[in-house]
BALOBA-1460 file (C-alpha; in Angstrom, 3 decimals):
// residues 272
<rec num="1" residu="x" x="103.270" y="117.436" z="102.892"/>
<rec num="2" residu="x" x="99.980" y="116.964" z="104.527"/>
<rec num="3" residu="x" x="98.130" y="113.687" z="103.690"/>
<rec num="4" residu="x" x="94.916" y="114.108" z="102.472"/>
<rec num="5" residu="x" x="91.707" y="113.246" z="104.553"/>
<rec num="6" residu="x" x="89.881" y="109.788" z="102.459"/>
<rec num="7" residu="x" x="87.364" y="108.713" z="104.497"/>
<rec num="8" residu="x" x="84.794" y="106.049" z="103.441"/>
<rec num="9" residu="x" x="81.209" y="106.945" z="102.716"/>
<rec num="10" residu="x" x="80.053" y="104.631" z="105.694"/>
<rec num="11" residu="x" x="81.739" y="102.703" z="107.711"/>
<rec num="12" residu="x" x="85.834" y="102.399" z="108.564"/>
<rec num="13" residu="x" x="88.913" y="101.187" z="107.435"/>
<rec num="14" residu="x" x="90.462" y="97.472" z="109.082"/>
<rec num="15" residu="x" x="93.757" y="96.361" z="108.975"/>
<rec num="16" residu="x" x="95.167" y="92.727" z="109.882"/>
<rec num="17" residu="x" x="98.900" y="92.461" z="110.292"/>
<rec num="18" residu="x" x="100.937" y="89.398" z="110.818"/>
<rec num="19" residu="x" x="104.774" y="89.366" z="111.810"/>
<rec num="20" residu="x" x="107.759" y="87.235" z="112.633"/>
<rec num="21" residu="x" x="110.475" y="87.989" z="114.844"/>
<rec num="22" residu="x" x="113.989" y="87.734" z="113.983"/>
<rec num="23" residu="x" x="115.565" y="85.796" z="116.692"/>
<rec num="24" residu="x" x="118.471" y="86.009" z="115.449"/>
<rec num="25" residu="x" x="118.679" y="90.218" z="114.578"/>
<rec num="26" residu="x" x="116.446" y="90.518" z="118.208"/>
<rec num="27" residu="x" x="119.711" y="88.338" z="120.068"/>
<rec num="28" residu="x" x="122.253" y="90.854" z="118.805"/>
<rec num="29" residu="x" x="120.227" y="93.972" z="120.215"/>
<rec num="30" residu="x" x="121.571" y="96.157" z="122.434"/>
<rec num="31" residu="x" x="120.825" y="95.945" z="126.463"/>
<rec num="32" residu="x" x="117.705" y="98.622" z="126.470"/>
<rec num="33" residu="x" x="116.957" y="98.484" z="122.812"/>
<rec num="34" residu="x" x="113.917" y="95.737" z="123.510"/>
<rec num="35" residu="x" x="112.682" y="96.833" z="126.698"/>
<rec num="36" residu="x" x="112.670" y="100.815" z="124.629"/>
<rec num="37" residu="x" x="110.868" y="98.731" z="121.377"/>
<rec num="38" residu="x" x="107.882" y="97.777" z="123.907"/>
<rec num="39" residu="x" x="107.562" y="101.127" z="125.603"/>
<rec num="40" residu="x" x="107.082" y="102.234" z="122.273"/>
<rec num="41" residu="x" x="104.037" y="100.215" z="121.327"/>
<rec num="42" residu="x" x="102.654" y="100.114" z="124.659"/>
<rec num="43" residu="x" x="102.363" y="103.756" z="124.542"/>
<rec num="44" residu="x" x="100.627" y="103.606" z="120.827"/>
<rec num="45" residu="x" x="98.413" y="100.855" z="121.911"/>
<rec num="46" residu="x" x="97.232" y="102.893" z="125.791"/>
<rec num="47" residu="x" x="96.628" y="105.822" z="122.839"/>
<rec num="48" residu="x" x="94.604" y="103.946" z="121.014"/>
<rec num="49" residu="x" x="93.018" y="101.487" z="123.252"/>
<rec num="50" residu="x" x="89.159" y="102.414" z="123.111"/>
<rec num="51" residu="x" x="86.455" y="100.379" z="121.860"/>
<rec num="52" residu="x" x="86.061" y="102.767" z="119.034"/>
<rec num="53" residu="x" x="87.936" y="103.648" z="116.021"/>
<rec num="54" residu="x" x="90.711" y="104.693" z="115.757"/>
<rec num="55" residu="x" x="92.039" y="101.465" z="117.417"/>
<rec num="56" residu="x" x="95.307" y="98.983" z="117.616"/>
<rec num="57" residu="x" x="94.983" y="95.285" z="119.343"/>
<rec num="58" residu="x" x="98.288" y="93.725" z="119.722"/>
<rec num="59" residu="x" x="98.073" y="89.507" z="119.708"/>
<rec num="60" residu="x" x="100.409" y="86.801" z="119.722"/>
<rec num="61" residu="x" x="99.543" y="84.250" z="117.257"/>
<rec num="62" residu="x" x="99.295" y="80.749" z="117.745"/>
<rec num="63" residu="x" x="100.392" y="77.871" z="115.742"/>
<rec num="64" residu="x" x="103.705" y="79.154" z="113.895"/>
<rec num="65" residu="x" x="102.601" y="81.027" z="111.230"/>
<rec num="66" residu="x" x="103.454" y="84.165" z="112.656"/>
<rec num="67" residu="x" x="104.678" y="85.696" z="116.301"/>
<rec num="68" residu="x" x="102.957" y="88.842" z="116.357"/>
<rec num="69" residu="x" x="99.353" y="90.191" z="115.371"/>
<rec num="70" residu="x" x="97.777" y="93.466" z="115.289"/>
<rec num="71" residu="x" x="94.630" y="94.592" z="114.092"/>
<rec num="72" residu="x" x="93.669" y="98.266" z="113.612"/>
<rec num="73" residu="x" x="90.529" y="100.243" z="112.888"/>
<rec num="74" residu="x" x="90.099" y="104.078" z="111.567"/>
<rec num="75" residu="x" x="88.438" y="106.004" z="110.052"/>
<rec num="76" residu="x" x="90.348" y="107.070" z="107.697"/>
<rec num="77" residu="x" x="92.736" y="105.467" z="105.143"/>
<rec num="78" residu="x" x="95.942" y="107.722" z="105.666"/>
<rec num="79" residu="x" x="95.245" y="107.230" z="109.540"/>
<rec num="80" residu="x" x="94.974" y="103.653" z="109.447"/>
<rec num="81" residu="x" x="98.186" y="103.980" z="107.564"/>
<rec num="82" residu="x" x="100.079" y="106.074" z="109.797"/>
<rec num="83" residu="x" x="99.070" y="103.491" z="112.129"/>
<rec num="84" residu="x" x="100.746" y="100.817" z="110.281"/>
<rec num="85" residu="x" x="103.950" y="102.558" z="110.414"/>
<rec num="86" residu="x" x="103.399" y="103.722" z="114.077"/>
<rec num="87" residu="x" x="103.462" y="100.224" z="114.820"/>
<rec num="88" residu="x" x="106.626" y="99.001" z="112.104"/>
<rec num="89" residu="x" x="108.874" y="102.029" z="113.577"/>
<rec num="90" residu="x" x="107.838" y="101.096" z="117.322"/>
<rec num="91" residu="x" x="110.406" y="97.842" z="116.649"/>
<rec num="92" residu="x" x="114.226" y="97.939" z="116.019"/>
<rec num="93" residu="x" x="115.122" y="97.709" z="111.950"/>
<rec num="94" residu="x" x="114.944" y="94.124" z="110.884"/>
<rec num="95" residu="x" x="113.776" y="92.646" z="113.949"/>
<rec num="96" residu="x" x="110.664" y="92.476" z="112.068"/>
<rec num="97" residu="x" x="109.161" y="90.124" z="109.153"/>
<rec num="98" residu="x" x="105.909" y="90.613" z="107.586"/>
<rec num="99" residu="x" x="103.824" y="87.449" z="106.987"/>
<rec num="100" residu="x" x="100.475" y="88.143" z="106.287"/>
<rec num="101" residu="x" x="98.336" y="91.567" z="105.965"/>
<rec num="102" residu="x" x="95.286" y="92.156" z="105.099"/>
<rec num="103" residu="x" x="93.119" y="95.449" z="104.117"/>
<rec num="104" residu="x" x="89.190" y="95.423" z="104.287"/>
<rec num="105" residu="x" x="86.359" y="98.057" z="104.965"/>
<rec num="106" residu="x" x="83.527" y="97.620" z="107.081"/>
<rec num="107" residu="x" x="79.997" y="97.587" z="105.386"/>
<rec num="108" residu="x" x="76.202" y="97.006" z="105.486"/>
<rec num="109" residu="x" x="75.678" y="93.353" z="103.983"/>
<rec num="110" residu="x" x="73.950" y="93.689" z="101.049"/>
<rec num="111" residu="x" x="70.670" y="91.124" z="102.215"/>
<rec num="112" residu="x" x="70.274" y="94.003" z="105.460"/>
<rec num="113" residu="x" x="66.924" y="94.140" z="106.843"/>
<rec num="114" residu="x" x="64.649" y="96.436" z="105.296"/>
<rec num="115" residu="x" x="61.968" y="97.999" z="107.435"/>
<rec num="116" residu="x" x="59.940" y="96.696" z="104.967"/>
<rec num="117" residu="x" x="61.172" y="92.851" z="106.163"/>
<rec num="118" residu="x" x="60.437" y="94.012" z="109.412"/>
<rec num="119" residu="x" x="56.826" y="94.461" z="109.006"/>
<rec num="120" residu="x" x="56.131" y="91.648" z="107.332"/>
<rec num="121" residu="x" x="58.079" y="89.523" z="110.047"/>
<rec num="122" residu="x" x="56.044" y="91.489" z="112.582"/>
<rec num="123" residu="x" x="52.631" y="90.530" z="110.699"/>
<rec num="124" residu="x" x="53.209" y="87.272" z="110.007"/>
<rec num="125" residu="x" x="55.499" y="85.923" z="112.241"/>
<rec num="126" residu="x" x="55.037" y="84.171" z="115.669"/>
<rec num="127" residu="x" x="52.645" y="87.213" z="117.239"/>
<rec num="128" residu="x" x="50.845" y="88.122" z="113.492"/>
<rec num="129" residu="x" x="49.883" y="91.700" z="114.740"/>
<rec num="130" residu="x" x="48.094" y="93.791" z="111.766"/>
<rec num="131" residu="x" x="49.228" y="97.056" z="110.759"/>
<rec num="132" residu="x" x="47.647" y="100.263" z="111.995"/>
<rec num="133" residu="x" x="47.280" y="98.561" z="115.471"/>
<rec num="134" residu="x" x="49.209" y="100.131" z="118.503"/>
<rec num="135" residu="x" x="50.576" y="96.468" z="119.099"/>
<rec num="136" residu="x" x="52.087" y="96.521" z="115.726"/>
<rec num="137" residu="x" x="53.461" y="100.144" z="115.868"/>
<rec num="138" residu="x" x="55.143" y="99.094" z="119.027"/>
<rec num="139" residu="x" x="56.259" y="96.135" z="118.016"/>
<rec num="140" residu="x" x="57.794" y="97.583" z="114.594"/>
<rec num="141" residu="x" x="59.521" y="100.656" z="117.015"/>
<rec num="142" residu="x" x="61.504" y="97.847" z="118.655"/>
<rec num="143" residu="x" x="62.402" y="95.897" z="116.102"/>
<rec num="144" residu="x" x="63.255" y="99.087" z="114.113"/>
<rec num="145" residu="x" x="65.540" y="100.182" z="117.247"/>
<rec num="146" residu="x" x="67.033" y="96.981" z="116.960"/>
<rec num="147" residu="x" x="68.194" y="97.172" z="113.499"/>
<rec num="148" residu="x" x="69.273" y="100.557" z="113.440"/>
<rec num="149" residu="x" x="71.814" y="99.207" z="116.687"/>
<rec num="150" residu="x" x="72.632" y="96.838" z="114.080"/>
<rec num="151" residu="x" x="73.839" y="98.940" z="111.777"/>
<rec num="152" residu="x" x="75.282" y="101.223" z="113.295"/>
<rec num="153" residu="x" x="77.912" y="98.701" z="115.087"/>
<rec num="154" residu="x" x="78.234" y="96.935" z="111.550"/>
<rec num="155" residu="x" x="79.905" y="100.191" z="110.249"/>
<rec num="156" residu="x" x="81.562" y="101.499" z="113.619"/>
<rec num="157" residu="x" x="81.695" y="98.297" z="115.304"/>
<rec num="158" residu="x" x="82.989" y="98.376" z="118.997"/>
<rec num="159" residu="x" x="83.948" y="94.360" z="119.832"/>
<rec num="160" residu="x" x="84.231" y="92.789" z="122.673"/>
<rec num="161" residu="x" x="87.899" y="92.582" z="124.156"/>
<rec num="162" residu="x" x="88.216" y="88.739" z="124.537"/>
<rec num="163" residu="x" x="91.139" y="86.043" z="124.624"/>
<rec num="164" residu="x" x="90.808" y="84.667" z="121.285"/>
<rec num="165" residu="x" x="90.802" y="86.477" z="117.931"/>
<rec num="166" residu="x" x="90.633" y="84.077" z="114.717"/>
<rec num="167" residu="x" x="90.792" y="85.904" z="111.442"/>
<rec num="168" residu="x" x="90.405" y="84.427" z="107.466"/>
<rec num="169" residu="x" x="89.639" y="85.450" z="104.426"/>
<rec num="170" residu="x" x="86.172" y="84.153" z="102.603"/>
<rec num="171" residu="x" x="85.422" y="84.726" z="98.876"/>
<rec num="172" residu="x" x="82.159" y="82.723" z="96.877"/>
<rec num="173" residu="x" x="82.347" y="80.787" z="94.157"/>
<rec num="174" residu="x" x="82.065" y="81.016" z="90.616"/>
<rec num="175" residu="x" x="82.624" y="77.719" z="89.586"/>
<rec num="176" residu="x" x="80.069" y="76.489" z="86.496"/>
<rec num="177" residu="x" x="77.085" y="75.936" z="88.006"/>
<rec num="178" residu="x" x="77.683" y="76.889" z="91.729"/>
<rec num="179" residu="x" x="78.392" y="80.748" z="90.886"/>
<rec num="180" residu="x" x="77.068" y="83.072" z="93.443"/>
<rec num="181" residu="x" x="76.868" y="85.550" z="91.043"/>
<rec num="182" residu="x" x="74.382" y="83.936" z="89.255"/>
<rec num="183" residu="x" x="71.252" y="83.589" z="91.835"/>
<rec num="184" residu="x" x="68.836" y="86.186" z="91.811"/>
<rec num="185" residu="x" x="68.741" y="88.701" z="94.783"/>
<rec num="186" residu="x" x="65.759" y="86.815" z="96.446"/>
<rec num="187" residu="x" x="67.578" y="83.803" z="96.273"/>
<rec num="188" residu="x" x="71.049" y="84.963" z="98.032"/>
<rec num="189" residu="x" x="68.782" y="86.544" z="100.259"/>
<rec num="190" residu="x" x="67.562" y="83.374" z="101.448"/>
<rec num="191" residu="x" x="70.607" y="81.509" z="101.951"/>
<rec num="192" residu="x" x="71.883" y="84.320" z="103.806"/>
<rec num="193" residu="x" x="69.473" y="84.438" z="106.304"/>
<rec num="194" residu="x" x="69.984" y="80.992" z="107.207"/>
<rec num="195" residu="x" x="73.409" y="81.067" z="107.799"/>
<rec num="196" residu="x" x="72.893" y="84.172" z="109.825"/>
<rec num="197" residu="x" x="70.179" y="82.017" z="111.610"/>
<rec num="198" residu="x" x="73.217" y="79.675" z="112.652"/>
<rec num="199" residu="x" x="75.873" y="82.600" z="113.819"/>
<rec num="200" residu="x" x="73.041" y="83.437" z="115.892"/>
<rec num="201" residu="x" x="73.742" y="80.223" z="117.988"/>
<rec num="202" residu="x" x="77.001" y="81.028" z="119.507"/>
<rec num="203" residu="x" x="75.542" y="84.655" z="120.851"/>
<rec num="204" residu="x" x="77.803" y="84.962" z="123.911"/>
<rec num="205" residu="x" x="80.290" y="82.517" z="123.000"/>
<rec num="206" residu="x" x="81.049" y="84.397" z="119.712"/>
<rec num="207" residu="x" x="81.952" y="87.993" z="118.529"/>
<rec num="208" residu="x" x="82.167" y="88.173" z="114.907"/>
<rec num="209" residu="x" x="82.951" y="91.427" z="111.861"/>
<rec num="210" residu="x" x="82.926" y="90.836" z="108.885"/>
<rec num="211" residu="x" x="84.352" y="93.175" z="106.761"/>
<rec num="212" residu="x" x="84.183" y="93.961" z="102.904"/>
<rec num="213" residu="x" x="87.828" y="93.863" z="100.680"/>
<rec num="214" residu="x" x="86.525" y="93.422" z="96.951"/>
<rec num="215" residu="x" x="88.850" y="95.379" z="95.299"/>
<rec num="216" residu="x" x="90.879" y="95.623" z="98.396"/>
<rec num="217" residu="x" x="92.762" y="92.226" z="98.747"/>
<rec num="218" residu="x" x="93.084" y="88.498" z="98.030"/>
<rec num="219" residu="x" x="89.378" y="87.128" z="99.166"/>
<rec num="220" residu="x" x="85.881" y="89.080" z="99.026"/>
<rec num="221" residu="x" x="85.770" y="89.135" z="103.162"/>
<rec num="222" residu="x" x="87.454" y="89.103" z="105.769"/>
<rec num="223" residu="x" x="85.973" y="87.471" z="108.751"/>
<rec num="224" residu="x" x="87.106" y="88.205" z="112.486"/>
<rec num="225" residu="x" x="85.705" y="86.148" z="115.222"/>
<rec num="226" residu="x" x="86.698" y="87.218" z="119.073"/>
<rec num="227" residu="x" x="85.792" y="84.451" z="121.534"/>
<rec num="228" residu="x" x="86.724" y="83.211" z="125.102"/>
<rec num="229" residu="x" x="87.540" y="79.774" z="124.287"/>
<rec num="230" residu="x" x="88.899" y="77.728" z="121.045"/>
<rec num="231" residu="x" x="86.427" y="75.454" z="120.860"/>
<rec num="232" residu="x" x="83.606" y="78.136" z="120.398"/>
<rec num="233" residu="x" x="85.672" y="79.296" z="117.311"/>
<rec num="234" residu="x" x="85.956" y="75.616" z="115.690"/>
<rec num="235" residu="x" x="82.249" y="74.922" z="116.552"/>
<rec num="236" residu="x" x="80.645" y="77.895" z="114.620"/>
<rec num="237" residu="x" x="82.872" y="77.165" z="111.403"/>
<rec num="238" residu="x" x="82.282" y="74.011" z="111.629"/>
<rec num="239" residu="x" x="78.289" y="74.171" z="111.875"/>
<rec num="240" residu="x" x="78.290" y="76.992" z="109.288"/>
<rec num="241" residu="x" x="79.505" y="74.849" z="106.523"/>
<rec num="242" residu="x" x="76.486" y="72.660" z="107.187"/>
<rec num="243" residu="x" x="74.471" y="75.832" z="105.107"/>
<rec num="244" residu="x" x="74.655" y="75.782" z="101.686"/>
<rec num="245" residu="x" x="75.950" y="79.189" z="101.427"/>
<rec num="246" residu="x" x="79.230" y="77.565" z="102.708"/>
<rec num="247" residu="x" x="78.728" y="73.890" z="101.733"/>
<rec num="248" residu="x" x="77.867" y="74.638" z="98.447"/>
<rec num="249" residu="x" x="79.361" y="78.312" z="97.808"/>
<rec num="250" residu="x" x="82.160" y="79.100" z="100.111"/>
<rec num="251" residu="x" x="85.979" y="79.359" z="99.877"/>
<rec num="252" residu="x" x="88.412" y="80.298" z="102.719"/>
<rec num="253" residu="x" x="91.767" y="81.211" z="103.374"/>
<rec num="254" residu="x" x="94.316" y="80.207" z="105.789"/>
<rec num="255" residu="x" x="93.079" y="80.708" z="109.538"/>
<rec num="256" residu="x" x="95.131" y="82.887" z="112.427"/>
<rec num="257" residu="x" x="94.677" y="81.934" z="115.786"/>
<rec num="258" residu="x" x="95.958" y="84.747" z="118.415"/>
<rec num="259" residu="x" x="95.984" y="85.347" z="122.263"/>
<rec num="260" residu="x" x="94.783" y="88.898" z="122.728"/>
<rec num="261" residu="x" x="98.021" y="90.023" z="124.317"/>
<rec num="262" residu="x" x="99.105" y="93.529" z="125.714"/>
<rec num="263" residu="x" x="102.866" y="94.782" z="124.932"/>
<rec num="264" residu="x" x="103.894" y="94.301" z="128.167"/>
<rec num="265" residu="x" x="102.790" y="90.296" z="128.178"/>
<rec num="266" residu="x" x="103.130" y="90.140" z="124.428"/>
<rec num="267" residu="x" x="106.826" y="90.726" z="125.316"/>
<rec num="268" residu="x" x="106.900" y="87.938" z="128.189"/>
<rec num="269" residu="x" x="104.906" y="85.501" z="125.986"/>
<rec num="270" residu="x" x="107.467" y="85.497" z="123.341"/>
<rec num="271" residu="x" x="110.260" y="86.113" z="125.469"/>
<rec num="272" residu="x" x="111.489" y="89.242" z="123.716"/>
């Protein structure tokens, strides 16, 4: 029987998987049987290796709390699904041991800029142009441009292929009087904006998606940072919690470190 097709209204479907190996199951294996196992996912992952959805990123994590990573995008739920078992079925039975998974959607934040915001930053802002002037029609066109790029890669986001992926979960409180829940719009607004002010620092050093999981799992978010080096990673969390919307507001899960890793050098990492 055909799955049916469940696609989102905007945006796609993200997947974060976390296994251990079974030395002790992988030892007994046949000769062949784990040089066959990473053909397998090699293949999947050279099928599904473009910066677009549908996509699978293999990792090795760092730290012990797992030996292998993956993280897919698609479009669709059934195909990010099929995925999942594209990728269990690519190993020999047992060998594997999940750890850690994690389902979330990608989505427009909720504070987005409004074109709205955009005018007023463009009239009173740095360059204060007035409306009905070709300066500010230009001006509002680019910035306009800018946020529709936004967007766009917020919902079908295409990141950058770099050493270092760290992924958590991120949920906001509701504790007496520091509940989220309870500030108006304008307010939340706000605080949002300045700790988007602060991601903006580490442009370059710093690829980040958040994605949505309400509903969908443990924590509220799931955040995925991409990065060249560690220390970019442990410098943005740590300056973020300097804003209120994490000092005050924020709770996180446990944090996965992982070497972006093809099969063929996943398998000489761990020695498989």
């Amino acid at each position: 029987m055909a799955l049916p097709s469940i696609k989102l209204s905007q945006g796609i479907h993200v997947l974060h998987l976390f296994f251990q190996v079974d030395r002790a199951r992988w030892a007994a294996l046949l000769p062949g049987v784990s040089t066959a196992a990473r053909d397998r996912l090699d293949a999947l992952a050279k099928k599904h290796s473009g910066p677009a959805a549908p996509r699978l990123c293999s990792y090795a994590n760092v730290g012990g709390k797992a030996d292998i990573a993956f993280m897919i995008y698609a479009p669709e739920l059934q195909q990010l699904s099929a995925l999942q078992r594209d990728v269990e079925l690519a190993f020999p039975v047992g060998a594997l041991r999940l750890v850690y998974s994690y389902l979330s959607v990608t989505e427009l934040p909720e504070y987005v800029t409004t074109d709205d915001d955009l005018k007023r930053m463009i009239q009173h802002g740095e360059r204060k142009l007035q409306p009905g002037t070709p300066e500010f029609d230009a001006a509002f066109a680019q910035a306009k441009t800018r946020n529709d790029e936004y967007k766009h890669y917020r919902l079908n986001p295409e990141l950058e292929d770099w050493e270092i992926m760290c992924f958590y979960g991120m949920s906001k409180k509701r504790d007496l009087t520091d509940n989220w829940y309870m500030l108006d719009f304008d307010a939340r607004k706000k605080l949002m904006a300045s700790h988007a002010k602060t991601g903006r620092k580490f442009a370059g050093r710093i690829s980040q998606l958040i994605t949505g999981s309400t509903g969908l799992d443990e924590y509220e978010w799931g955040v995925t940072l991409i990065a060249h080096q560690l220390d970019a990673v442990k410098e943005i969390i740590y300056e973020m919690r300097f804003d209120e919307v994490s000092a005050r507001y924020g709770e996180f899960g446990p944090f996965y470190i992982n070497l972006r890793l093809q099969p063929v050098d996943l398998w000489e990492h761990l020695r498989l």
